[in-house]
N, C-alpha and C positions, 0 to 999 in steps of 0.2 A: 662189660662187653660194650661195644659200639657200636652203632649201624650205620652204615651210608647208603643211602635210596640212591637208586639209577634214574638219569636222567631226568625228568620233567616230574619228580616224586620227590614230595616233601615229609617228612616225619614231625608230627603233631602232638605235644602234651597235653589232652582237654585240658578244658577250666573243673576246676572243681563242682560238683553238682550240689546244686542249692538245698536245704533241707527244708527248708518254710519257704510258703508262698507270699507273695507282696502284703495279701492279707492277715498272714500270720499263720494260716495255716500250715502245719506238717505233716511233710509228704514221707508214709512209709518206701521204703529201697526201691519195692517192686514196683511204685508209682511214678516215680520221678523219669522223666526223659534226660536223656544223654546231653550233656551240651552242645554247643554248634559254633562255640566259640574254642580256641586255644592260641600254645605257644609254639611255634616250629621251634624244631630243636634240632635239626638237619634239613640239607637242601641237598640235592642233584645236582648235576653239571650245566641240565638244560634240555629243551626237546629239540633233538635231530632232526633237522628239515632233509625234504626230498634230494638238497644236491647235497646233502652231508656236512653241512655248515651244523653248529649248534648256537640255539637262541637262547643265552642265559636267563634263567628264571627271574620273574617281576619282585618276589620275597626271599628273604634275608632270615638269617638267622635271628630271632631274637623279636620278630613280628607275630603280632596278634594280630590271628586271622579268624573271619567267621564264614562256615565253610556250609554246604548242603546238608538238609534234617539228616538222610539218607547216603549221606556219603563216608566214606571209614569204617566198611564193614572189613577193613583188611587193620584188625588190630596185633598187636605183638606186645609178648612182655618182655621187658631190659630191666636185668637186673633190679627185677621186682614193681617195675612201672609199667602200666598199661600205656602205650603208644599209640600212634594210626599212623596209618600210612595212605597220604593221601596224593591224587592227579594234579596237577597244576590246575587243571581245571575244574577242580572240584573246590577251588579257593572262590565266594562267592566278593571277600571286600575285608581291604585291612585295616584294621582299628588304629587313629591317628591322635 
């Protein structure tokens, strides 16, 4: 299956969640925090301005992005992958 987000909505593959901490320590499932970094794996067309122009999106397919602690409570599974779905502006800075 495939997904295409509408407009200014990008679709997100996290990074993988880390098992140990920098110290060494390991973190049971129910400890660990979500990532805050991923891969878009879909873009939108763009956000609609007021006269009906469309402003093509800043990111691309294929960009690592690091996105708000709280942001991606809209997830989906594709053919067996967890997803997000996240706002343009929920994109905080792309990793270069």
């Amino acid at each position: 299956m495939k997904i295409r987000p509408l407009h200014d909505r990008v679709v997100v593959r996290r990074e993988e969640e880390e098992q140990t901490t920098a110290g060494g320590i390991v973190l049971p499932g129910s400890a660990k925090e979500k990532p805050n970094k991923g891969e878009i794996v879909a873009v939108g067309s763009g956000r609609v301005l007021d006269n009906g122009d469309i402003r093509p999106l800043d990111v691309k397919i294929g960009d690592i992005i690091v996105f708000g602690k709280y942001a991606g409570s809209d997830t989906i599974d594709v053919d067996g992958e967890e997803l997000v779905i996240l706002s343009e502006s929920d994109i905080k800075a792309v990793v270069e």
